[in-house]
C-alpha positions as CSV (number, residue, x, y, z in Angstrom):
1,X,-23.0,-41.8,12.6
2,X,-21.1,-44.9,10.9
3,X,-20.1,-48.1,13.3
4,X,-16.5,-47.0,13.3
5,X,-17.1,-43.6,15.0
6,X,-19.5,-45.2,17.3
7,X,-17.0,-47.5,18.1
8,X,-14.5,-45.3,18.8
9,X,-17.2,-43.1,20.9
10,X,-17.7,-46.0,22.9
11,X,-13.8,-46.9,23.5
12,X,-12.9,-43.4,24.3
13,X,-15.8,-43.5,27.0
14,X,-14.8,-47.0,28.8
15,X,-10.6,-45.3,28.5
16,X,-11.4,-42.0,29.9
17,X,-15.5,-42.5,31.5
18,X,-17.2,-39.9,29.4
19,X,-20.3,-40.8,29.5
20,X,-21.5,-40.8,25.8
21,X,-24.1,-37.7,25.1
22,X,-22.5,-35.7,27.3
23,X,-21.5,-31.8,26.6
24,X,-18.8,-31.9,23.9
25,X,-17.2,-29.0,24.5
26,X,-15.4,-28.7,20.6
27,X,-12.0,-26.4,19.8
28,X,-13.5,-23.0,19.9
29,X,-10.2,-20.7,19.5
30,X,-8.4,-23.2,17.2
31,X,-7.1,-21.0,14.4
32,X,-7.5,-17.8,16.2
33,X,-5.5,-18.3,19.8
34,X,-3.4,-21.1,18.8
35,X,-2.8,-22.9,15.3
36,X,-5.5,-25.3,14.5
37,X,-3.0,-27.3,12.8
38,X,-2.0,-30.2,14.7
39,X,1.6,-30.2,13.8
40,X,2.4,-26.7,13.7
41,X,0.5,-26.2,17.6
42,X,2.5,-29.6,19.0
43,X,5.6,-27.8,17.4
44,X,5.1,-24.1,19.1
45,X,4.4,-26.0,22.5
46,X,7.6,-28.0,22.0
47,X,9.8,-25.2,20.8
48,X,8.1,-22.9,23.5
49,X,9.1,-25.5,26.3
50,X,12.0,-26.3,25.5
51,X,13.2,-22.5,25.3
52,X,12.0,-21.8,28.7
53,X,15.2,-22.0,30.6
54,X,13.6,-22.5,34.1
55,X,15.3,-24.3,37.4
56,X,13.4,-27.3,39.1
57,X,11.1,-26.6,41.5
58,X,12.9,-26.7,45.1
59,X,9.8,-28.4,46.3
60,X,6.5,-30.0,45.0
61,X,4.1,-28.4,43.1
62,X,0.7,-27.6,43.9
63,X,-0.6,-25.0,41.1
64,X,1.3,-22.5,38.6
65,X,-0.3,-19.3,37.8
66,X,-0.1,-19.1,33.8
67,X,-1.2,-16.6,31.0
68,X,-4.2,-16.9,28.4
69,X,-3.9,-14.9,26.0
70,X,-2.9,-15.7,21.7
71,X,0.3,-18.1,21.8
72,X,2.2,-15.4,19.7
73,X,1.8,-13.2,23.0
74,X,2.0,-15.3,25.9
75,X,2.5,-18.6,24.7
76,X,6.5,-18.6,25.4
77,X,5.3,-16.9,29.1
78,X,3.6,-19.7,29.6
79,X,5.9,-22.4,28.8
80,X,7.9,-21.6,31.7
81,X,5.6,-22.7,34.6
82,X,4.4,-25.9,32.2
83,X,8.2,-26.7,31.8
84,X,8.4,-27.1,35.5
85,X,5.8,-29.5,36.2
86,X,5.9,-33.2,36.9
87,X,4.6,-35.2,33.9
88,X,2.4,-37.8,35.5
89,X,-0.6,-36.0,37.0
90,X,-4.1,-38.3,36.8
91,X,-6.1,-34.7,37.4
92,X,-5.5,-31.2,36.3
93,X,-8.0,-28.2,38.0
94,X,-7.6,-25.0,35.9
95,X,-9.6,-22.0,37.5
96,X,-9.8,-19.3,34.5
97,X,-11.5,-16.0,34.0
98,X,-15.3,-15.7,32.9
99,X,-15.0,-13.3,30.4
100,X,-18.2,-14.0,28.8
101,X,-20.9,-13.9,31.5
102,X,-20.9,-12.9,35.0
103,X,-21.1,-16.2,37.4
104,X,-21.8,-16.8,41.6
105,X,-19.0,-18.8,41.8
106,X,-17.1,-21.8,40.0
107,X,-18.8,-22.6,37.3
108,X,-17.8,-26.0,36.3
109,X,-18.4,-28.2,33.1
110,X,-19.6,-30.7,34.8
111,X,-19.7,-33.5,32.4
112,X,-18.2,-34.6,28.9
113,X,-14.8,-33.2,27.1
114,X,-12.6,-30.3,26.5
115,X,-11.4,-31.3,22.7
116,X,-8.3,-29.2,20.8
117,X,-6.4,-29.9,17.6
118,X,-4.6,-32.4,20.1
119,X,-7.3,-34.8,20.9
120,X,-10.5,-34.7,23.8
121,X,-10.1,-34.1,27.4
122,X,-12.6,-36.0,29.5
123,X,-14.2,-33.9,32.8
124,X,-13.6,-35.9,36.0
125,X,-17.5,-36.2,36.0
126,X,-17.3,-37.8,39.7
127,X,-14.8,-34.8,41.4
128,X,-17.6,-32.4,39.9
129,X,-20.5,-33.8,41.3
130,X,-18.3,-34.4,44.7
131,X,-17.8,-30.2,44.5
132,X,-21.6,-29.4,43.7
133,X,-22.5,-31.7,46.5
134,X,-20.1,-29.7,48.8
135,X,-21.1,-26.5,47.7
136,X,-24.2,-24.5,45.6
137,X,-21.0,-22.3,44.9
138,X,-20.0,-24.6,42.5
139,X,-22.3,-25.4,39.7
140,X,-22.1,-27.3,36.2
141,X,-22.8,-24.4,33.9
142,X,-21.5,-25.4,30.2
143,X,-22.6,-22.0,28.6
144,X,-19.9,-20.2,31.0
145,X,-17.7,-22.4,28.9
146,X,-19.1,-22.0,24.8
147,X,-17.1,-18.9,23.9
148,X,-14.4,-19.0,26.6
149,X,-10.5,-19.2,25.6
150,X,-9.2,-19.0,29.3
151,X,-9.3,-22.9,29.6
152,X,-9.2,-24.0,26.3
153,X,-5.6,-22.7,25.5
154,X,-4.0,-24.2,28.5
155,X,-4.9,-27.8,27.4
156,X,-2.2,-28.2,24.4
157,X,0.4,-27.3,27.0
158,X,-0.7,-30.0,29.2
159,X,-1.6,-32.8,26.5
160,X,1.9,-31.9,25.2
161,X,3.8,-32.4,28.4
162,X,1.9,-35.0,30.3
163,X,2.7,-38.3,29.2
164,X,-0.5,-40.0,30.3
165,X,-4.2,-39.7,30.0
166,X,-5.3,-37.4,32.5
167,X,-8.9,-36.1,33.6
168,X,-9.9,-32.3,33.7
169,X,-11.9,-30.1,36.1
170,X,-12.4,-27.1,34.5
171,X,-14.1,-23.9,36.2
172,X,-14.3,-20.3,35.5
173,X,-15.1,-17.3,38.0
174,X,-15.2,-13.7,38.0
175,X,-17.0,-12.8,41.3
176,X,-15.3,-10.5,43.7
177,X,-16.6,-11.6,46.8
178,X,-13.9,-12.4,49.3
179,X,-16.0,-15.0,51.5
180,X,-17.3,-16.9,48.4
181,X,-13.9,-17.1,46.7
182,X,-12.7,-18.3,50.0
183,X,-15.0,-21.0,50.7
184,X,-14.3,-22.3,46.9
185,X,-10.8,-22.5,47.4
186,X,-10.7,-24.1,50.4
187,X,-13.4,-26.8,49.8
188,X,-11.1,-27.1,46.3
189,X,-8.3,-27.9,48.4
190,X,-9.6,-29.9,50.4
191,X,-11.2,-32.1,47.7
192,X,-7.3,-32.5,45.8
193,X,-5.5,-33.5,49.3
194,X,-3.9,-36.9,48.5
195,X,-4.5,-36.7,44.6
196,X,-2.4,-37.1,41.9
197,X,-3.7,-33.5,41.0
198,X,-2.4,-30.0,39.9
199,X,-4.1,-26.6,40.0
200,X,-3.6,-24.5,37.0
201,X,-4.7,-20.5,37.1
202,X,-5.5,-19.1,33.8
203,X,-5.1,-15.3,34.4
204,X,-3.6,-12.5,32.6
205,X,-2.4,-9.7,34.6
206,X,-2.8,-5.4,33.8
207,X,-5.0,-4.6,30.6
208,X,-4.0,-2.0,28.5
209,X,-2.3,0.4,30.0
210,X,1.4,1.9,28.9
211,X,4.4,-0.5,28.5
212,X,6.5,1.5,31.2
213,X,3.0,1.6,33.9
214,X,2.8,-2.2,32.9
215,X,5.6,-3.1,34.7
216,X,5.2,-1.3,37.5
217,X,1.0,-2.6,38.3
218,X,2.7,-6.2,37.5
219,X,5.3,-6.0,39.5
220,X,3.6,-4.8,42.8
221,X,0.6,-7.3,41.9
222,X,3.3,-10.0,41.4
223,X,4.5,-9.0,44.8
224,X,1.3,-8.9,46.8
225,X,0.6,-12.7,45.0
226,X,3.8,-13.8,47.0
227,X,1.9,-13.1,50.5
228,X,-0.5,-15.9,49.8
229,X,-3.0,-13.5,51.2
230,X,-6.1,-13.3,49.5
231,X,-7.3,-10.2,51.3
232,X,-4.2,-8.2,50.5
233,X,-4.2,-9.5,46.7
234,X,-7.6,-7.8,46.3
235,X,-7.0,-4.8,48.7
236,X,-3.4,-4.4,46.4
237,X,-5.9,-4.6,43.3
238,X,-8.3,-2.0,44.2
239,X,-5.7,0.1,45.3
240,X,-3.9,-0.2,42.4
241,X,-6.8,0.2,39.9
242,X,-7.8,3.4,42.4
243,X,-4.5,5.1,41.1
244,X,-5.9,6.7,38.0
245,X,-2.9,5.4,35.5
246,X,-4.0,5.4,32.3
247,X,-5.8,3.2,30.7
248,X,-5.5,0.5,33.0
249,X,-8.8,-1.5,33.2
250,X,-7.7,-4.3,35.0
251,X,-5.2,-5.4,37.2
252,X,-5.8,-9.0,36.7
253,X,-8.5,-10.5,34.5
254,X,-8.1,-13.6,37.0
255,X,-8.5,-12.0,39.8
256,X,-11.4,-13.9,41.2
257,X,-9.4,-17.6,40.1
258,X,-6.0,-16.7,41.6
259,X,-7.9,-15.5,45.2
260,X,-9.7,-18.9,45.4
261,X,-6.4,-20.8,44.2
262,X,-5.0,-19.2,47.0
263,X,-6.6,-20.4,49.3
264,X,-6.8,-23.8,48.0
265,X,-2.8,-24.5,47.6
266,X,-2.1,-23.7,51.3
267,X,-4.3,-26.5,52.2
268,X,-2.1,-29.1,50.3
269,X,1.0,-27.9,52.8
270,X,3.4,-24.9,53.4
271,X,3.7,-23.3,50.1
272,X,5.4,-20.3,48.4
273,X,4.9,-18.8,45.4
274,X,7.9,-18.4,43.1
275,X,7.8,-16.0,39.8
276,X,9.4,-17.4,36.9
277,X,9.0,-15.7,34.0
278,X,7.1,-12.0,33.5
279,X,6.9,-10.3,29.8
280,X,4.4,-7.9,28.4
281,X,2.1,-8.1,24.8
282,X,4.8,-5.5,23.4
283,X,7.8,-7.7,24.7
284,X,6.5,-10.9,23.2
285,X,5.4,-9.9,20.0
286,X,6.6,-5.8,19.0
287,X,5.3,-6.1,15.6
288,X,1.6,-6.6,16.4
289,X,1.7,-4.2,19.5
290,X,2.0,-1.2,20.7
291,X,4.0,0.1,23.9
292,X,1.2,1.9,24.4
293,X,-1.4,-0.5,25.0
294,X,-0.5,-3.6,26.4
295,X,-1.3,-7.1,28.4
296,X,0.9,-8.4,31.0
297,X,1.8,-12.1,31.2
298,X,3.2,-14.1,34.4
299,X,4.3,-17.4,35.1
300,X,4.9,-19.3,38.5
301,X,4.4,-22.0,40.4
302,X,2.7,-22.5,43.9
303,X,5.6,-25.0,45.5
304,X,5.3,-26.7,49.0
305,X,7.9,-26.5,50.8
306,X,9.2,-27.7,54.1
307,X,10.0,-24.4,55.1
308,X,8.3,-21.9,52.6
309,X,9.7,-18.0,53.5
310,X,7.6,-15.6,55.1
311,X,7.1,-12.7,53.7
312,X,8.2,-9.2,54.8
313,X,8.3,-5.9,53.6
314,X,11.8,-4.8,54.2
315,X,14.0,-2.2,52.3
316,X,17.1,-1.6,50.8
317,X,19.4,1.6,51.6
318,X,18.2,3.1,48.2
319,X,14.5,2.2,48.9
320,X,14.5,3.6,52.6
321,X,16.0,6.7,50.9
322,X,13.7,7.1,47.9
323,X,11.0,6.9,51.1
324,X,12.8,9.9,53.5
325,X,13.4,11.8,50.5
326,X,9.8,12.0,49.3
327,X,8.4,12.6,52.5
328,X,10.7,15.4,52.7
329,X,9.7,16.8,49.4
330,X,6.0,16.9,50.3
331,X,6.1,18.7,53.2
332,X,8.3,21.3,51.1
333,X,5.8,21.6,48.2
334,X,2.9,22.1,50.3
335,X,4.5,25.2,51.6
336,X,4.0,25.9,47.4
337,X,0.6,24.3,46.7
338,X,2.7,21.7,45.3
339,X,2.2,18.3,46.5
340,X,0.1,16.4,43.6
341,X,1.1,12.7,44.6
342,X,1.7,10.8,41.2
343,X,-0.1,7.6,40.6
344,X,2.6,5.5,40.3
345,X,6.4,5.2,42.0
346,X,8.6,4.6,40.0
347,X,11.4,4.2,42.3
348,X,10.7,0.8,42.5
349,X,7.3,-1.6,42.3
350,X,7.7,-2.3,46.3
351,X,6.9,1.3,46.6
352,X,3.6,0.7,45.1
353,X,2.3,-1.8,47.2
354,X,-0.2,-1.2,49.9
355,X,1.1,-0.3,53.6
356,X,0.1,1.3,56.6
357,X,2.4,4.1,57.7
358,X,3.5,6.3,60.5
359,X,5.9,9.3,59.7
360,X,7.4,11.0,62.6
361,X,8.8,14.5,62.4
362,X,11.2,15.5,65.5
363,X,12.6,18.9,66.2
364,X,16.0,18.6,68.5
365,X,15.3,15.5,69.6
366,X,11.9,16.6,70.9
367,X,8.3,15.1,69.0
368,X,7.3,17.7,66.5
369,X,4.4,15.8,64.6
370,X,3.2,11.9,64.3
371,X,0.5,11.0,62.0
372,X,-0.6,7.7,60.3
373,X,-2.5,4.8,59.6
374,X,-3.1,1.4,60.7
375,X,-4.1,-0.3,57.7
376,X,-3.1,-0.3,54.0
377,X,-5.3,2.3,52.4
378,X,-2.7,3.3,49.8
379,X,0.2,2.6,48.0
380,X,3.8,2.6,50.5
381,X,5.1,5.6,48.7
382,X,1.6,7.7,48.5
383,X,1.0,6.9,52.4
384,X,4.4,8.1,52.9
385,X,3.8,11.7,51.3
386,X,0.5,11.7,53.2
387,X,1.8,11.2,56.8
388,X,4.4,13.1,56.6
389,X,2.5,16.0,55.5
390,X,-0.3,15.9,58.1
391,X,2.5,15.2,60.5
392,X,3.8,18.5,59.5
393,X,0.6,20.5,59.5
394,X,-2.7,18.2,61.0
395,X,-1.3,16.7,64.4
396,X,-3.3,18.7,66.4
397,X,-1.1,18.5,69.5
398,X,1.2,21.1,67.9
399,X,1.4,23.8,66.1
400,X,1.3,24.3,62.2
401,X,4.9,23.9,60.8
402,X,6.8,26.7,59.3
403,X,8.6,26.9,56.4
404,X,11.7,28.1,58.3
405,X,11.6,24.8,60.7
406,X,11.8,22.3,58.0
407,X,15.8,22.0,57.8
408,X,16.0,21.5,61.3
409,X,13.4,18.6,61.7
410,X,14.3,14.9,61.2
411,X,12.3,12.8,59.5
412,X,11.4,8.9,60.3
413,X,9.1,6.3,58.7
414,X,8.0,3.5,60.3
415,X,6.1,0.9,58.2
416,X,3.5,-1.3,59.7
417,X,3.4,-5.0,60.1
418,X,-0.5,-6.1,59.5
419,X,-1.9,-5.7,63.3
420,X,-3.0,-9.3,65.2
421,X,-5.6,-9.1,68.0
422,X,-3.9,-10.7,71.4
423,X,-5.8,-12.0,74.4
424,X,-3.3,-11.9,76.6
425,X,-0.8,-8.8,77.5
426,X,1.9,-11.6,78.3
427,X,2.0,-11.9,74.1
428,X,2.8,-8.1,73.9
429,X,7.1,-8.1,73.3
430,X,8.6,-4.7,75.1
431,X,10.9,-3.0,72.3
432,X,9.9,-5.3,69.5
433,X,5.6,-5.1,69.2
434,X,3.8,-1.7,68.6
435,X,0.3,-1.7,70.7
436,X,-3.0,-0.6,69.3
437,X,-5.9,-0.4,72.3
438,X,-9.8,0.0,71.3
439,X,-12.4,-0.1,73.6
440,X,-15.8,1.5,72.0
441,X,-15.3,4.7,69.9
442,X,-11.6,5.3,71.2
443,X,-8.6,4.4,70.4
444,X,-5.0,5.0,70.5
445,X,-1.7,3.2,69.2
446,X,1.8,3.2,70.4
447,X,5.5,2.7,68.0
448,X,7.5,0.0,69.0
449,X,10.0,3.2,69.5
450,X,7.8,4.6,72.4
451,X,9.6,1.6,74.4
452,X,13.0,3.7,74.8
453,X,11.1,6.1,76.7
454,X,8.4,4.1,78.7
455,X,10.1,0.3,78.9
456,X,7.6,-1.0,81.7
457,X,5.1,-2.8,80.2
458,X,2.0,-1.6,82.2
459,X,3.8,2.1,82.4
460,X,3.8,1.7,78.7
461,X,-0.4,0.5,79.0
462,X,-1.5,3.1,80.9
463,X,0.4,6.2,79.0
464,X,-1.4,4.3,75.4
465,X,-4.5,4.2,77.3
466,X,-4.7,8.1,78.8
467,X,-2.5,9.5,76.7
468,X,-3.6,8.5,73.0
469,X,-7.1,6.8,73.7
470,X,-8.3,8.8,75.8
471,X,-9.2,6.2,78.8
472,X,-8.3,5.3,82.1
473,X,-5.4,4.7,82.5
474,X,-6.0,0.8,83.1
475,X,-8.8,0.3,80.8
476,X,-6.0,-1.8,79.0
477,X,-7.2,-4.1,81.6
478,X,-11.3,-3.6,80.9
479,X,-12.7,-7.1,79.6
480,X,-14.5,-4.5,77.2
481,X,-11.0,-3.7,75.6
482,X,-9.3,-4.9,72.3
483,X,-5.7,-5.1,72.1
484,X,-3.4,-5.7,69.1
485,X,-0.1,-5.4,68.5
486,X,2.3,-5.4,65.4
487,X,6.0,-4.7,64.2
488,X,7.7,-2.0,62.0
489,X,10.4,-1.9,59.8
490,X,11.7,1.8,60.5
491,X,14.5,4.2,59.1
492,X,15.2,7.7,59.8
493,X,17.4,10.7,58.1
């Protein structure tokens, strides 16, 4: 090594405190994800930003959620969330996928540099040792990182839009366990609270499936990322992947990253995830893809805000018809043999989100059939066709429909809030909360709508408790006894 490389070793370690001899992770995709040219990779992520037509953030941002893949595919995706970000942070976090070998939980490069065509990175060396200190869940692990493009094609965005020197934290996961990604995330959050810091997610979204089934796995996965719920992200993953559309191999390659993240963002404040820009491999690039094999791409940002929205699953006049209609139509075709439930709605991505449903059939104004569930096991629309059809022939409390009854019965779908356990029947809202009572093996839940016929509130008990648990009629009452209640949104023909 000559003096004036050492020198310039030794200057870059007292700037940025890299310790000199630690892990130089080197440009690994350089030439294949992103030009190794210098100028011709600082132009792309110019021209890409300064395309990206995107509104400032209404708030502060915590994280963005950003794409991975070749620049010529997702780079202008992107663009978008980077475009939105402040340019002054002293700390970027980017959780990406572990594509290359399975890991417990974050693993980190603990010490040295990220380098591209742009210049060297240094790891915030101290933050690292802070997180494996905190947790055995986060470990320093630089052969996670040798072949692995998930962080390394981030960094040109953020050396070309920060206008400082900024340390890196760089971690990549792929485990599925809720309880471990939950634990990363929050410790993460906790360790960034009153930093100068942002928390970038390096995922890419469906793999491989058709350009039209694309858009409709995205979009319901983009949905389910606006609850902020980890545990209906992953349920709205499985459940997606559970669908049998073809192809489809993933829902999100960053499944494991965005879970954790989060968790971490909502311990910086109130946040809301916004979408900003969503495109496909075959919409960013048609002459090197095919429409019938494709990557989705999504940007966004993770924004606190004073008063972030809560989410709800509501429904427009067309939705709530697509719904009655296709209940409808699978009672009618299992009169035929008929009723093979499709994979995928296509009446809208909502539709294709998990949800617990009732359907109620009535028969001049008189109950003919209710049947259900409590929690999401399925998509909206497919737990829609299979209420309503074992409201129509499996509700043991009546008899089997007949085909000649169909045009006289009235259909009504009544979609579940998730259900909260209550200590206190004082919490339970007459005409607004639906009330589920478990006590042992029994159980039995009650509509909001059951109010218009029983509006006392221990009337109301003590029907749920004989009449659909099973119990005394005051075991509501039994210290032995769970309660919980919820909301629907409802709609009928």
């Amino acid at each position: 090594m000559n003096n004036m490389k050492k020198i310039a070793m030794i200057f870059a370690a007292i700037l940025f405190g890299v310790s000199i001899g630690a892990f130089a992770r080197e440009m690994r995709f350089a030439g294949q994800f992103y030009p190794a040219d210098k100028e011709v990779l600082a132009k792309f992520v110019d021209d890409a930003l300064d395309a990206a037509k995107v509104a400032a953030p209404a708030g502060k941002i915590a994280g963005i959620v950003v794409p991975h893949a070749g620049y010529p595919f997702s780079g202008r995706v992107a663009a978008y969330a980077y475009k939105t970000i402040d340019t002054d942070y002293d700390l970027v976090v980017i959780l990406g996928t572990g594509h290359t070998m399975r890991v417990k939980g974050a693993a980190m490069l603990a010490k040295g540099y990220y380098e591209t065509p742009l210049g060297r990175v240094p790891v915030d060396e101290a933050l690292a040792a802070d997180l494996m200190k905190a947790s055995p869940l986060f470990e320093d692990l630089p052969e996670a990182h040798a072949n692995e493009h998930a962080i390394e094609v981030q960094l040109p965005f953020l050396q070309r839009r920060l206008k400082k020197p900024f340390k890196l934290l760089p971690a990549v996961l792929n485990t599925d366990n809720p309880d471990d990604l939950a634990a990363i995330g929050r410790i993460l959050g906790k360790k960034l609270k009153g930093k100068k810091a942002l928390l970038v997610v390096s995922t890419d979204l469906s793999h491989y499936p058709k350009h039209q089934d694309a858009r409709l796995v995205d979009g319901a996965l983009e949905l389910a990322l606006e609850t902020l719920d980890p545990d209906y992200f992953q349920l709205t993953n499985a459940i997606l992947l559970s669908r049998g559309v073809s192809e489809l191999v993933t829902c999100a390659c960053g499944e494991a990253a965005l879970t954790a993240a989060m968790t971490a963002v909502k311990e910086l404040g109130s946040v809301e995830f916004t979408a900003l820009k969503y495109a496909d491999s075959f919409d960013e690039d048609p002459a090197e893809s095919s429409e019938s094999r494709v990557v989705g791409y999504l940007a966004g940002d993770f924004v606190v805000k004073e008063k972030p929205k809560t989410y709800k699953m509501t429904f427009t006049k067309e939705q709530q018809g697509a719904l009655l209609e296709a209940a409808r139509e699978s009672i009618s075709k299992t009169f035929e043999s008929l009723n093979n439930v499709p994979a995928l709605s296509t009446a809208g991505v909502y539709l294709n989100l998990p949800a617990a449903v009732f359907v109620t059939l009535t028969e001049g104004g008189q109950l003919r059939g209710c049947i259900g569930t409590i929690e999401p096991r399925m998509p909206l629309f497919a737990a829609v066709n299979y209420a309503a059809v074992n409201a129509a022939f499996n509700d043991h409390r009546f008899k089997l429909l007949q085909r000649t009854e169909l045009e006289n019965v009235k259909i009504e779908i009544s979609v579940l809030s998730p259900i909260r356990r209550i200590a206190d029947v004082k919490a339970i809202k007459p005409g607004e909360n639906g009330v589920v009572v478990v006590n042992g093996d029994h159980s039995g839940l009650f509509l909001p709508q059951v109010w218009e016929q029983i509006p006392d509130k221990e009337s109301f008990l003590g029907e749920l408790c004989s009449q659909k648990a099973g119990l005394e009629r005051n075991c509501w009452q039994d210290k032995n006894t769970s309660l919980y209640t919820f909301t629907v949104d409802s709609f009928k023909e």
